[in-house]
C-alpha positions as CSV (number, residue, x, y, z in Angstrom):
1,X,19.6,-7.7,0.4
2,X,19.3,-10.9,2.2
3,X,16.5,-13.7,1.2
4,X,15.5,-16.2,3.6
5,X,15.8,-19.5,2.5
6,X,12.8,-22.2,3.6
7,X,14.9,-25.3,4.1
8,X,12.7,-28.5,4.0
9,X,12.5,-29.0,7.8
10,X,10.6,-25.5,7.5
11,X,8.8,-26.6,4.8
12,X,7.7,-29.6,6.6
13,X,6.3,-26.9,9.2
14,X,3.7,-26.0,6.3
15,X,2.1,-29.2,6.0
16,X,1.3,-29.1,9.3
17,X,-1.6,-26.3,8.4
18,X,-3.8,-28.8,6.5
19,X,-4.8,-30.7,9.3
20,X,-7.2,-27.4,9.9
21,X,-8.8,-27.7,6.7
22,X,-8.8,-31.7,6.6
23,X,-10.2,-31.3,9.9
24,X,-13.5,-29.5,8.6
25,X,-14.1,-31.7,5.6
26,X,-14.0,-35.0,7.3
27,X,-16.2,-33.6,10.1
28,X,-18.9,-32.0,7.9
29,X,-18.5,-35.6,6.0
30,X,-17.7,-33.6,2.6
31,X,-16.1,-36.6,1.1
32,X,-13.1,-34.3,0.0
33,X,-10.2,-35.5,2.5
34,X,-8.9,-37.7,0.2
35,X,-9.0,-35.7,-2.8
36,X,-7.1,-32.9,-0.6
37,X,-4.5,-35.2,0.3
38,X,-3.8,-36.6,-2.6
39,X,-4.1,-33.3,-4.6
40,X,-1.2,-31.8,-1.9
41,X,1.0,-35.0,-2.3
42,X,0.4,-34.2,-6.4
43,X,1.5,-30.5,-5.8
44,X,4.7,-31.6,-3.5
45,X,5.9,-34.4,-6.1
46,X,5.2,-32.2,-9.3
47,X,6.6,-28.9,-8.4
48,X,9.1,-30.0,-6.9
49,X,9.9,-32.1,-10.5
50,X,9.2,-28.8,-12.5
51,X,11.3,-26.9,-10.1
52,X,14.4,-29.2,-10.9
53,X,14.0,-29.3,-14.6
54,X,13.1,-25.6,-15.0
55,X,17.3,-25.2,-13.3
56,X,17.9,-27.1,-16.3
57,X,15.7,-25.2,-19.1
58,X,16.5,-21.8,-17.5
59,X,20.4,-22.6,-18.0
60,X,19.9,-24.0,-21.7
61,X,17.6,-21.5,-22.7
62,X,16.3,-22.7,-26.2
63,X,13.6,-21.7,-27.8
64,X,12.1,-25.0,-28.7
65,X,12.8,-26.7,-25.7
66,X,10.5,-23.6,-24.1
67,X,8.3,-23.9,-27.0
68,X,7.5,-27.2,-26.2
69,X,7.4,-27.6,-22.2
70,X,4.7,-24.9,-22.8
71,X,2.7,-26.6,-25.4
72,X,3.1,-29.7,-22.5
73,X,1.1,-27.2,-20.9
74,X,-1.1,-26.4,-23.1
75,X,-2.2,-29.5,-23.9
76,X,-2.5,-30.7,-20.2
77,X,-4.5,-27.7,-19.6
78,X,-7.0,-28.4,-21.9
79,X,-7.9,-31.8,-21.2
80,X,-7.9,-30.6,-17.3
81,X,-10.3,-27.8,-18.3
82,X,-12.8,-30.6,-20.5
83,X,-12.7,-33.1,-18.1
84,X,-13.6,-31.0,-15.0
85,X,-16.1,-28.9,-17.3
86,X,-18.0,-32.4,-17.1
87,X,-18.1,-32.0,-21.1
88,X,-17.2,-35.2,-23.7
89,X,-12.9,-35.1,-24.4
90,X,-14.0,-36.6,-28.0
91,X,-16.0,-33.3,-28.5
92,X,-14.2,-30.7,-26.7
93,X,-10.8,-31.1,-26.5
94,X,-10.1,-29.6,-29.8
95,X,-12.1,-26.6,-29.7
96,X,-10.8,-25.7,-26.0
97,X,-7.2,-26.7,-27.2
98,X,-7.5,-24.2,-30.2
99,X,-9.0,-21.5,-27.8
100,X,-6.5,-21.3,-25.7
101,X,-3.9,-21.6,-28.3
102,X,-5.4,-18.6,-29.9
103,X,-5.5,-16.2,-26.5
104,X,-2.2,-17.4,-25.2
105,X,-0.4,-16.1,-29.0
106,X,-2.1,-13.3,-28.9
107,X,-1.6,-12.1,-25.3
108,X,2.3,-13.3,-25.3
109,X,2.9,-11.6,-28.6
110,X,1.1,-8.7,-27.2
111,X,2.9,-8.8,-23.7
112,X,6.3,-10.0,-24.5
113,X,6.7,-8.0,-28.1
114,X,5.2,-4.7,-27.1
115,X,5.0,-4.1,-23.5
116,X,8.7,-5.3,-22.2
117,X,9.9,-5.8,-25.7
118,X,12.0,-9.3,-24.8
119,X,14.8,-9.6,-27.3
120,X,14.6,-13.4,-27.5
121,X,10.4,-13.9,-27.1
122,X,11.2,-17.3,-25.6
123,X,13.2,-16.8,-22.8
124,X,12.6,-19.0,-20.5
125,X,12.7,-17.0,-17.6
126,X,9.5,-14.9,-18.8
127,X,8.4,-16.9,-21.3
128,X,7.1,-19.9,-19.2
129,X,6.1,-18.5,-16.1
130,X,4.6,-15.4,-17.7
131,X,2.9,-18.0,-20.0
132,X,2.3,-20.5,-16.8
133,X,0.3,-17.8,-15.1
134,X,-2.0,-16.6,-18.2
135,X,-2.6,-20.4,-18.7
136,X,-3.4,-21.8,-14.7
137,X,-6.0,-18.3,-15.0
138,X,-7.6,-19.3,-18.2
139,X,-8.1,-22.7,-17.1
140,X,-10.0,-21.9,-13.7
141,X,-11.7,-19.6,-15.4
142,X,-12.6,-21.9,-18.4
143,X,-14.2,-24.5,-16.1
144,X,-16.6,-22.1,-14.4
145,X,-17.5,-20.8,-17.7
146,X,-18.2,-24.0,-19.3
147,X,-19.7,-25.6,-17.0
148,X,-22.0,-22.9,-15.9
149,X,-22.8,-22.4,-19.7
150,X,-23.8,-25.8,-20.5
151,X,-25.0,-27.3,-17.5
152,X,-27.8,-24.1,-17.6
153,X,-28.2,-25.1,-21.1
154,X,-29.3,-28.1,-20.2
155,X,-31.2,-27.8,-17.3
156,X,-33.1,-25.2,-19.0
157,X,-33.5,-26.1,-22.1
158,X,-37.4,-25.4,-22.8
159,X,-36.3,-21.5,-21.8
160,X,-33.7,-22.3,-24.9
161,X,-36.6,-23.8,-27.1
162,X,-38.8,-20.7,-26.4
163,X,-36.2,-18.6,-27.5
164,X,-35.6,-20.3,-30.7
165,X,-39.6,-20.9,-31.2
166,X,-39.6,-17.2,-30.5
167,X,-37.8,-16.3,-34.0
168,X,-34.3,-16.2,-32.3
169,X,-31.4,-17.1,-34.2
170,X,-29.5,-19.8,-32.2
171,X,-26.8,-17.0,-30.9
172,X,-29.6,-14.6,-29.5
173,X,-30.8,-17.9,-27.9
174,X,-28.0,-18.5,-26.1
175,X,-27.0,-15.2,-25.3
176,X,-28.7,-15.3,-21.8
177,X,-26.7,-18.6,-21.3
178,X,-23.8,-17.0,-22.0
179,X,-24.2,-13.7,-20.0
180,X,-24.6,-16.0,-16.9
181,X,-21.6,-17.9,-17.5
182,X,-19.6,-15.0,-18.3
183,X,-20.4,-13.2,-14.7
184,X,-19.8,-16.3,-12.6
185,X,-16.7,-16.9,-14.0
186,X,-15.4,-13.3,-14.5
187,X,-17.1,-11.9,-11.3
188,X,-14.1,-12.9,-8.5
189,X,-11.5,-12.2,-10.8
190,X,-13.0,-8.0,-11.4
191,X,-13.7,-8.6,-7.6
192,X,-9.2,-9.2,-7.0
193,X,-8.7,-6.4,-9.7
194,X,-10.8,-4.2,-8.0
195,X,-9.2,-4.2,-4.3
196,X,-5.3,-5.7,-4.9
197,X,-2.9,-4.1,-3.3
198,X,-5.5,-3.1,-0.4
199,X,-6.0,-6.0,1.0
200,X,-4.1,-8.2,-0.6
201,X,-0.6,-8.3,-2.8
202,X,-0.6,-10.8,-5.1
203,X,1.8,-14.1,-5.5
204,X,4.1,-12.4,-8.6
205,X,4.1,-9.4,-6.8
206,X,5.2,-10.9,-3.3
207,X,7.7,-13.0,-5.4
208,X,9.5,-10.1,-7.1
209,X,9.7,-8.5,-3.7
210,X,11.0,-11.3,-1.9
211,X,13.3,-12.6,-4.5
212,X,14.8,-8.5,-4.2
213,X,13.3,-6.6,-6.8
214,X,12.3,-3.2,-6.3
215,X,8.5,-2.4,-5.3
216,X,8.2,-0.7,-8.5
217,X,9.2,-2.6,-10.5
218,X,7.2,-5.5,-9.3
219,X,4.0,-3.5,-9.1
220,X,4.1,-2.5,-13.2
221,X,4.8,-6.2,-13.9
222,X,1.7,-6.9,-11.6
223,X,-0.5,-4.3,-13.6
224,X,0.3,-5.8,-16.4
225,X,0.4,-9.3,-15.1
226,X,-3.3,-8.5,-14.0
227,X,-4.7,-7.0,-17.2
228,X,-3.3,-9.9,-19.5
229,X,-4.6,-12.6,-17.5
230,X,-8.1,-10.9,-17.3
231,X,-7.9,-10.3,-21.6
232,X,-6.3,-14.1,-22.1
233,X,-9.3,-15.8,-19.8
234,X,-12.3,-13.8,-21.7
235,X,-10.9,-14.5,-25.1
236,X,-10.4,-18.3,-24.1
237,X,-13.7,-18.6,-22.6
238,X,-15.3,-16.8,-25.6
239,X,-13.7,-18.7,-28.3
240,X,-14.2,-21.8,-25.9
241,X,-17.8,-21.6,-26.0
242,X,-18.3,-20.2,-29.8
243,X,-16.5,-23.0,-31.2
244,X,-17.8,-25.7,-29.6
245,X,-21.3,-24.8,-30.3
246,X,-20.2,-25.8,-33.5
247,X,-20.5,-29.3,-32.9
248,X,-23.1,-29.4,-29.7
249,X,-26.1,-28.4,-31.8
250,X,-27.7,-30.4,-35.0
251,X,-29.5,-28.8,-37.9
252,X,-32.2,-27.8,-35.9
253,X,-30.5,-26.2,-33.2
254,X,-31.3,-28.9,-30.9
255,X,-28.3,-29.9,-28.1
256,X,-26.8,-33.0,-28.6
257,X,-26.8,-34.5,-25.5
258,X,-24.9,-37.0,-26.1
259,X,-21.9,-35.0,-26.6
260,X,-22.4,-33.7,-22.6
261,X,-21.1,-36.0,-20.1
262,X,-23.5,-36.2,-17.5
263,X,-21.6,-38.0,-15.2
264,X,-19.3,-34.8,-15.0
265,X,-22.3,-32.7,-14.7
């Protein structure tokens, strides 16, 4: 089976599309043409970096070095998710870091032990992207959870301090909070589960196909694919939230606001 190759001439082609986009946002005065820009030029310059080293780690193939690149990951992840949560790093970091450490061991373990049974669990060629995909999921995911949780925590706080003057233990108090959060953040991802593969095929899938897998194949992998990245992003969001409430809230269950950067929110 033959797979066309996009040399960079055609790839230069593809650029040519943002000038739709860029077109709208500078003249609806959105302020965002230079964040798109620059975010496209950041794309370009750091997969194509990832895509030369990842020759290298899919030839050496050892555990640690995979280990690590995805703890790189990790760790990149997590800031990303605090800083554009508009939460305090200081505060946050750790909990979300641990959160997602937590969902990505058990999914992987899960996924790569029992489902396809991997002889070496860190091959790099599931092991990263496999691991890649569960994480870029639970970190979009993440900051509409967290943000929506927090910045409706502190918007409506008196509803909060009603609860709690109500008799309500702190987690019944937040439990409307948290119900909200939870659907804005899980509600396009049930929405994709929903209708893929009606009227849409998803990236791993279309890549499996085009790279000459069989259709099959690729769908299973996309099934599963789908139903590990939904499990990995609720577990991260829920672990995300419970532990840092740990440090947002004194004695007397009153938010810290200090610990909430409102600049971000």
């Amino acid at each position: 089976m033959d797979i066309y190759q996009i040399d960079n001439s055609n790839l230069a082609l593809g650029y040519i599309l943002l000038v739709i986009p860029v077109f709208f946002l500078w003249y609806f005065q959105t302020g965002l043409v230079k964040d798109t820009l620059i975010s496209a030029i950041r794309m370009t310059i750091q997969l194509l970096l990832v895509g030369v080293y990842l020759e290298y780690i899919f030839e050496i193939n050892s555990w640690w070095i995979n280990f690590l690149w995805v703890v790189v990951m990790v760790f990149i992840a997590s800031y990303t998710i605090t800083k554009r949560s508009g939460l305090t790093i200081k505060v946050f970091i750790l909990p979300i870091l641990f959160s997602i450490s937590i969902s990505l061991l058990i999914i992987d373990t899960y996924f790569f032990g029992l489902v396809i049974r991997l002889d070496n669990f860190f091959d790099a060629r599931y092991f990263i992207p496999i691991t890649g995909m569960l994480l870029g999921n639970c970190l979009r995911t993440n900051i509409i959870a967290l943000n929506s949780f927090y910045l409706s925590l502190k918007k409506d706080e008196t509803l909060y301090r009603f609860f709690i003057a109500n008799g309500a233990t702190r987690n019944e108090a937040i439990k409307y909070f948290m119900r909200d959060s939870l659907q804005k953040a899980f509600n396009p991802t049930i929405a994709t589960m929903s209708v893929i593969g009606l009227i849409s095929l998803p990236g791993m899938m279309t890549g499996q196909i085009l790279g000459g897998s069989s259709p099959n194949v690729a769908i299973k992998y996309q099934i599963m694919l789908m139903l590990t990245i939904f499990v990995s992003a609720m577990i991260s969001v829920i672990l995300s939230i419970l532990l840092s409430n740990l440090f947002i809230f004194n004695k007397f269950d009153n938010l810290k606001y200090r610990i909430i950067d409102t600049k971000g929110l």
